[in-house]
N, CA and C atoms as an extended XYZ file, in Angstrom:
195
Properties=species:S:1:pos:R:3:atomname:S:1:resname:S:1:resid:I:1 pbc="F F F"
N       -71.263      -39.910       -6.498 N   UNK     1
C       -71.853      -39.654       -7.784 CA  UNK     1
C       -70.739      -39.184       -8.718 C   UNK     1
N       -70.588      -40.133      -10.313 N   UNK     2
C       -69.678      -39.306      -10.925 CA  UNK     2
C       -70.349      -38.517      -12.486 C   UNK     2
N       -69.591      -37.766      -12.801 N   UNK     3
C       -69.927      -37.112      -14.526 CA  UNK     3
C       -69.339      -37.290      -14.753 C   UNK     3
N       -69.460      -37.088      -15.965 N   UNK     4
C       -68.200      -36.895      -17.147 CA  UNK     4
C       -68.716      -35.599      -17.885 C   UNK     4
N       -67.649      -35.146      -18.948 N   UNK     5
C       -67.974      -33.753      -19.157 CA  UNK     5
C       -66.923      -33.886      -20.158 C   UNK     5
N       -68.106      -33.810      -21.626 N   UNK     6
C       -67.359      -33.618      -22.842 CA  UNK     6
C       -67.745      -32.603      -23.447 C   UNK     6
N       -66.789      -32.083      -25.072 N   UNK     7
C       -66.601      -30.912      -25.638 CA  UNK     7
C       -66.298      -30.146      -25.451 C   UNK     7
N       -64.917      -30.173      -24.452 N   UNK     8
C       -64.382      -28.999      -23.974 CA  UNK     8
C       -62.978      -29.039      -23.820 C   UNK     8
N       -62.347      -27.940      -23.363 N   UNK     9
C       -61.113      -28.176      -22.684 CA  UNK     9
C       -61.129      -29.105      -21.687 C   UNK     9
N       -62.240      -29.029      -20.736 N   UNK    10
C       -62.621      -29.581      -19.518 CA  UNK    10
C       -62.959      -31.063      -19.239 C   UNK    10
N       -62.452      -31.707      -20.825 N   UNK    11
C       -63.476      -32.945      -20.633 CA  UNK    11
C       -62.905      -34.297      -20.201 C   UNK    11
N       -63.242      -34.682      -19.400 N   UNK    12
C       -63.067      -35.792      -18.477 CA  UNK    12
C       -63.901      -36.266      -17.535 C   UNK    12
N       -63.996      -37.253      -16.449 N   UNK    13
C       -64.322      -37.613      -15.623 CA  UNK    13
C       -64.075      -37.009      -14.193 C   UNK    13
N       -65.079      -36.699      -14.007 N   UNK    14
C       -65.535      -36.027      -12.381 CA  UNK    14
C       -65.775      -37.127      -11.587 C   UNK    14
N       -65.740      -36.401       -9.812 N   UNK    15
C       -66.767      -37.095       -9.186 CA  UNK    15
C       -67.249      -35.848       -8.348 C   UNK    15
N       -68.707      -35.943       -8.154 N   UNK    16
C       -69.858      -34.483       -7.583 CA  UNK    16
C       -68.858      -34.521       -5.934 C   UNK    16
N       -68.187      -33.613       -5.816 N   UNK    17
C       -67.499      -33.635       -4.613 CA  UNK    17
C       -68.448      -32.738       -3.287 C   UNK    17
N       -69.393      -32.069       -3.616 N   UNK    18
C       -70.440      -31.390       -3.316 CA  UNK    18
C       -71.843      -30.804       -3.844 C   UNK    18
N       -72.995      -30.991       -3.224 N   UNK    19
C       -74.330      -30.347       -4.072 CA  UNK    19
C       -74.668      -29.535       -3.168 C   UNK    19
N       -74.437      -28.197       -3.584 N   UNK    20
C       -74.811      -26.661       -2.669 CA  UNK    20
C       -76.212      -26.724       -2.897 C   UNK    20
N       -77.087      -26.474       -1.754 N   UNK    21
C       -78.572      -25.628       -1.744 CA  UNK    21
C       -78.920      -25.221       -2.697 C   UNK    21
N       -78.294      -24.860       -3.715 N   UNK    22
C       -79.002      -23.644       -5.011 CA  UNK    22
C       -79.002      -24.874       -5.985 C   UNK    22
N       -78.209      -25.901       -5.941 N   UNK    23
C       -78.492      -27.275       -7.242 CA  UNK    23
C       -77.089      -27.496       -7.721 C   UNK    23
N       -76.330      -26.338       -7.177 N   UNK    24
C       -74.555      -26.072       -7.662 CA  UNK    24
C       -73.746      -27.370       -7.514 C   UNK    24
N       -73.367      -27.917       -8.635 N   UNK    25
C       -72.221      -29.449       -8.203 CA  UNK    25
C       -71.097      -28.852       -8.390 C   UNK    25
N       -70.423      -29.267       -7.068 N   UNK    26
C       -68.877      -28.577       -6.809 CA  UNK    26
C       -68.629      -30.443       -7.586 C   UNK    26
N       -67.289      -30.601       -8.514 N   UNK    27
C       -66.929      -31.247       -9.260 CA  UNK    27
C       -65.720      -31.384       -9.080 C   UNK    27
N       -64.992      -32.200       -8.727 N   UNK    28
C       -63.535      -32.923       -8.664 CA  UNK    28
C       -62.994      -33.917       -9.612 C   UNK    28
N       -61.696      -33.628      -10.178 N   UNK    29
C       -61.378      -34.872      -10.899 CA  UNK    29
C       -61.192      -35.393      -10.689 C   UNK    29
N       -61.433      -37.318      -11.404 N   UNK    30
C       -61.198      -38.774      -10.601 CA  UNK    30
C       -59.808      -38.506      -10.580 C   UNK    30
N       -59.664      -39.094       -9.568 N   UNK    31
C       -57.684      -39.871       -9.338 CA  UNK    31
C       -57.280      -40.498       -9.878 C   UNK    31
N       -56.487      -40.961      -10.397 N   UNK    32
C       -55.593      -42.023      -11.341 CA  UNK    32
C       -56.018      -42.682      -10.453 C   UNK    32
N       -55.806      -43.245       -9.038 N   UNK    33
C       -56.511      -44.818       -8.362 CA  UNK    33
C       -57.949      -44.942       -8.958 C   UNK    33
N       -58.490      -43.774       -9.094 N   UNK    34
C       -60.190      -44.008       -9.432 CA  UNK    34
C       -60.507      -44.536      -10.539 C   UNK    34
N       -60.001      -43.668      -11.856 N   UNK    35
C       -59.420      -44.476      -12.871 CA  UNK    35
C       -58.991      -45.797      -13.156 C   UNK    35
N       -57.968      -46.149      -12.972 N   UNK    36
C       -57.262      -47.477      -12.724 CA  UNK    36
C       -58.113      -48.757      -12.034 C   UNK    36
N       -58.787      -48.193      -11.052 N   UNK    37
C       -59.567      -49.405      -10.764 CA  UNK    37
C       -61.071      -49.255      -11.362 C   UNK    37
N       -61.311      -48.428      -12.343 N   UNK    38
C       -62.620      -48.246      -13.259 CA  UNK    38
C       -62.141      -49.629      -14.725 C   UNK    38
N       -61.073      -48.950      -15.022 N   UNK    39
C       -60.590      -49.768      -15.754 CA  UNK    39
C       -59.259      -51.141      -15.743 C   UNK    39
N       -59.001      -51.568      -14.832 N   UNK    40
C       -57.923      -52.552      -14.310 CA  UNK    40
C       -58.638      -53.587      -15.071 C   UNK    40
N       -59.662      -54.003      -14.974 N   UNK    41
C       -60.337      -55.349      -15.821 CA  UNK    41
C       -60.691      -56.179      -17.159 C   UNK    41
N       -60.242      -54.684      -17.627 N   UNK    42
C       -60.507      -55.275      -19.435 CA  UNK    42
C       -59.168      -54.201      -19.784 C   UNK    42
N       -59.012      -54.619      -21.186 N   UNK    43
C       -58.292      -53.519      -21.800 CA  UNK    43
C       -58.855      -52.773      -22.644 C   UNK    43
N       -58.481      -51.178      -22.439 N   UNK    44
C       -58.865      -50.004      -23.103 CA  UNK    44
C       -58.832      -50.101      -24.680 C   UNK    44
N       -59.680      -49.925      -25.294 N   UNK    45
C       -59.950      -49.725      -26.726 CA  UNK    45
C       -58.692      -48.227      -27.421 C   UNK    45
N       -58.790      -48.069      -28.642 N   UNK    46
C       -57.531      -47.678      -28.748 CA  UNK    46
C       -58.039      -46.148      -28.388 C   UNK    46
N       -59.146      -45.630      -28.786 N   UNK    47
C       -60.004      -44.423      -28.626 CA  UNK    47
C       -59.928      -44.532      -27.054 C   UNK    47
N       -60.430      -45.147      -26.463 N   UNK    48
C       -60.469      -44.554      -24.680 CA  UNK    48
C       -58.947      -44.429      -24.278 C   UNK    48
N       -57.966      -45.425      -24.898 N   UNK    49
C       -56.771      -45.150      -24.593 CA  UNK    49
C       -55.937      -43.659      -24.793 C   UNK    49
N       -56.174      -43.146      -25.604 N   UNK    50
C       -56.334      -41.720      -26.941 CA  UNK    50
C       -56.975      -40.939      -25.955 C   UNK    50
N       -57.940      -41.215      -25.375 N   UNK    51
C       -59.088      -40.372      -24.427 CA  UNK    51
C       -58.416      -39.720      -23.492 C   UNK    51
N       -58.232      -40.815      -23.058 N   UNK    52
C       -57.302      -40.468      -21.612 CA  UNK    52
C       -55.901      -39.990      -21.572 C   UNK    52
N       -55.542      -39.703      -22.535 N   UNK    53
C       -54.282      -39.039      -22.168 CA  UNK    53
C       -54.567      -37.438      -22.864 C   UNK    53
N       -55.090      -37.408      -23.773 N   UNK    54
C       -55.990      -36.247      -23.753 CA  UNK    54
C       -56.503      -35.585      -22.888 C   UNK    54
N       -56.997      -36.390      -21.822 N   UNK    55
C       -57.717      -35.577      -20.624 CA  UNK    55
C       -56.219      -35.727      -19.572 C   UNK    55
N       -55.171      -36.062      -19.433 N   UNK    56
C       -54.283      -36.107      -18.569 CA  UNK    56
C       -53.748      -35.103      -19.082 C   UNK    56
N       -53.573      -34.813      -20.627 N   UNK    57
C       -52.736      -33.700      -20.696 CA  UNK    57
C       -53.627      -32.639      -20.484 C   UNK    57
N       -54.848      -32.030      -20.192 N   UNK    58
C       -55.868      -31.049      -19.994 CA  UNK    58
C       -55.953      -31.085      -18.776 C   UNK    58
N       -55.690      -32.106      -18.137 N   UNK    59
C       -55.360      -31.961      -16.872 CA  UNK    59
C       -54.141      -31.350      -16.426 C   UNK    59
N       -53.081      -31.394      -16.663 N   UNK    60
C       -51.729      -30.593      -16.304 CA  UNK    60
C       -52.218      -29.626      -16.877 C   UNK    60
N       -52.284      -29.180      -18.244 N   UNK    61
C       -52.408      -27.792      -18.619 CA  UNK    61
C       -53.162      -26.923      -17.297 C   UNK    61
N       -54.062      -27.501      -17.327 N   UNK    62
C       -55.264      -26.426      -16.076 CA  UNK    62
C       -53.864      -26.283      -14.988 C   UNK    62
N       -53.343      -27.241      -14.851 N   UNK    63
C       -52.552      -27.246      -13.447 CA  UNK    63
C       -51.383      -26.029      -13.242 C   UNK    63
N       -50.885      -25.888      -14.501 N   UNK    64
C       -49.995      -24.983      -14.589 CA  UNK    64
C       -50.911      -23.506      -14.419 C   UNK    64
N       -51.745      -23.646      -15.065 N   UNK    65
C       -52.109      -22.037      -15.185 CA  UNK    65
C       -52.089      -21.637      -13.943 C   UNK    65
C-alpha cells in the first residue's frame, strides 16, 4: 500500500511499511528504484519534475538532522 503526503516538509511518497493494532501506519519512503520504475514510461511533466527534487532535497534535509 502506498501514500503520498502533501503540505508539508514531509511531502512525498510513502509506502505503509506497517499497520499497528491501534490503526497506526508506520510509513517508509519509496526508493529511487520505486520511483524510477513508477515513472520509467512516460516523461515527467515539468511540475512533477520540480516535485521531485523538492522531495529529494526534504529528503536529505530529514537525513542530516
Amino acid at each position: 500500500m502506498k501514500a503520498t503526503v502533501d503540505g508539508s516538509e514531509l511531502s512525498g511518497s510513502y509506502v505503509v511499511a506497517e499497520q499497528r493494532d491501534d490503526g497506526t501506519l508506520v510509513l517508509r519512503p519509496e526508493t529511487s528504484d520505486e520511483v524510477i520504475e513508477q515513472h520509467a514510461d512516460r516523461v515527467l511533466s515539468e511540475e512533477e519534475f520540480l516535485g521531485s527534487l523538492d522531495r529529494l532535497h526534504a529528503a536529505k534535509l530529514r537525513e542530516e538532522q
